[in-house]
C-alpha positions as CSV (number, residue, x, y, z in Angstrom):
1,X,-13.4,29.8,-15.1
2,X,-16.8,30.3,-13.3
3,X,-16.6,28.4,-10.0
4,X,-19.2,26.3,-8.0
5,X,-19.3,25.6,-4.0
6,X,-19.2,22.0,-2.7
7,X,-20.0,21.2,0.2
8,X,-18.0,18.2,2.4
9,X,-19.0,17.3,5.9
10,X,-15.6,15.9,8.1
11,X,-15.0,14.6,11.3
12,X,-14.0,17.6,13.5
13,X,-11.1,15.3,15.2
14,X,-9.9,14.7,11.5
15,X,-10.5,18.1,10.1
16,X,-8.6,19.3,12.9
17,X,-5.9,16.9,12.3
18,X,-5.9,17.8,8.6
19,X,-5.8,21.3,8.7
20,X,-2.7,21.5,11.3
21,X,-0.8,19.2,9.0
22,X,-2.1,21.6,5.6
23,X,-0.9,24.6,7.8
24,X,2.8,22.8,7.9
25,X,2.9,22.8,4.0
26,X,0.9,26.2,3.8
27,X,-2.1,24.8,2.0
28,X,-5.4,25.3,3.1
29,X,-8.1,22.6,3.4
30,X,-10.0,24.2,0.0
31,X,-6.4,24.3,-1.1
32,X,-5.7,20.9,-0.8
33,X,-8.7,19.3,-2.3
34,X,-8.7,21.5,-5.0
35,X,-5.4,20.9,-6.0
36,X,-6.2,16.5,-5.5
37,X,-9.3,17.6,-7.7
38,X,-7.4,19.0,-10.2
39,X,-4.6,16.2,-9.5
40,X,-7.7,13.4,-10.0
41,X,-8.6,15.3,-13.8
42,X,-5.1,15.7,-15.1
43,X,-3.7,12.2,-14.1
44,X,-7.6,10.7,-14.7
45,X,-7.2,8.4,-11.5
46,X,-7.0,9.1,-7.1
47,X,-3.5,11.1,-7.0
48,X,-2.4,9.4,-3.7
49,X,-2.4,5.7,-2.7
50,X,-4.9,4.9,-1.0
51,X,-3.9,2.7,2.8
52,X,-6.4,1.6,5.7
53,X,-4.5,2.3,9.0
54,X,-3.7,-1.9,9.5
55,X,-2.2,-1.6,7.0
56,X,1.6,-2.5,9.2
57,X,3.0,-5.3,7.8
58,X,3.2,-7.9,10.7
59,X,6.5,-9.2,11.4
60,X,6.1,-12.6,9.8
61,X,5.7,-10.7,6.5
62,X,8.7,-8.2,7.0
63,X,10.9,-11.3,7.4
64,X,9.3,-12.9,4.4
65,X,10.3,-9.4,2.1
66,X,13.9,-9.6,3.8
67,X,14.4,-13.2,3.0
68,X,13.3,-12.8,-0.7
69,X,15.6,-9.4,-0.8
70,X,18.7,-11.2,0.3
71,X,18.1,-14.0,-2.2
72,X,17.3,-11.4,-4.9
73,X,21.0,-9.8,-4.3
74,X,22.0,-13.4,-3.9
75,X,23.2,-12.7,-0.8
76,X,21.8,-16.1,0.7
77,X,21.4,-18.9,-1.9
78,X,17.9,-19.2,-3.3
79,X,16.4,-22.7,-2.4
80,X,12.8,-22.0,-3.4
81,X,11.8,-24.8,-5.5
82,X,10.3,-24.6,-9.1
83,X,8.0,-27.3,-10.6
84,X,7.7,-27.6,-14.7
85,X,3.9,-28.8,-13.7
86,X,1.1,-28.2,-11.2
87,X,1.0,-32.1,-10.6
88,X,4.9,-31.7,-9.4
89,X,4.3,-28.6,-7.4
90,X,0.9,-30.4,-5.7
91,X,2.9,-33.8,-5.1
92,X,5.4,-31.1,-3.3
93,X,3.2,-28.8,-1.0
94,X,1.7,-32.7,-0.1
95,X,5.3,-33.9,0.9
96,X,6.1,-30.6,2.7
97,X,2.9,-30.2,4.5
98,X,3.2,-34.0,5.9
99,X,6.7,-33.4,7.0
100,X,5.4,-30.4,9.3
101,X,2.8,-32.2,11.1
């Protein structure tokens, strides 16, 4: 297979960062993004997922995922309402939101 040079410019604070975490696993930078490269051809989409650093759920929304968790094992009951219609399930958010003012 005949092979061709590419050529990727890096922050040198995350290069630096990269290549002592490759050196861990024993991979080289080239190593690496030739093996996502080949990754990227074989499964025919990114080989990773793909997160922004804010990405941390905030607190609100870990309690949220806990909550629906323990109703999903039915460890707590599960009083979340269902509507047959969106008139019903409008008439409701309108109830609930005058009830919290």
């Amino acid at each position: 297979m005949a092979m061709s040079t590419t050529t990727l410019r890096l922050d040198s604070e995350l290069k630096g960062r990269i290549e002592k975490k490759l050196k861990d696993t024993g991979l080289s930078l080239n190593a690496y993004f030739t093996l996502a490269a080949r990754q990227l051809d074989i499964q025919g989409k990114i080989p990773f997922e793909i997160k922004t650093p804010s990405e941390k759920p905030t607190q609100e929304t870990l309690d949220a995922i806990l909550l629906a968790q323990a109703k999903d094992e039915e460890i707590i009951p599960d009083d979340t309402p269902s509507f047959t219609n969106s008139k019903k399930m409008i008439e409701y958010i309108k109830k609930r939101a005058k009830e919290l003012e």
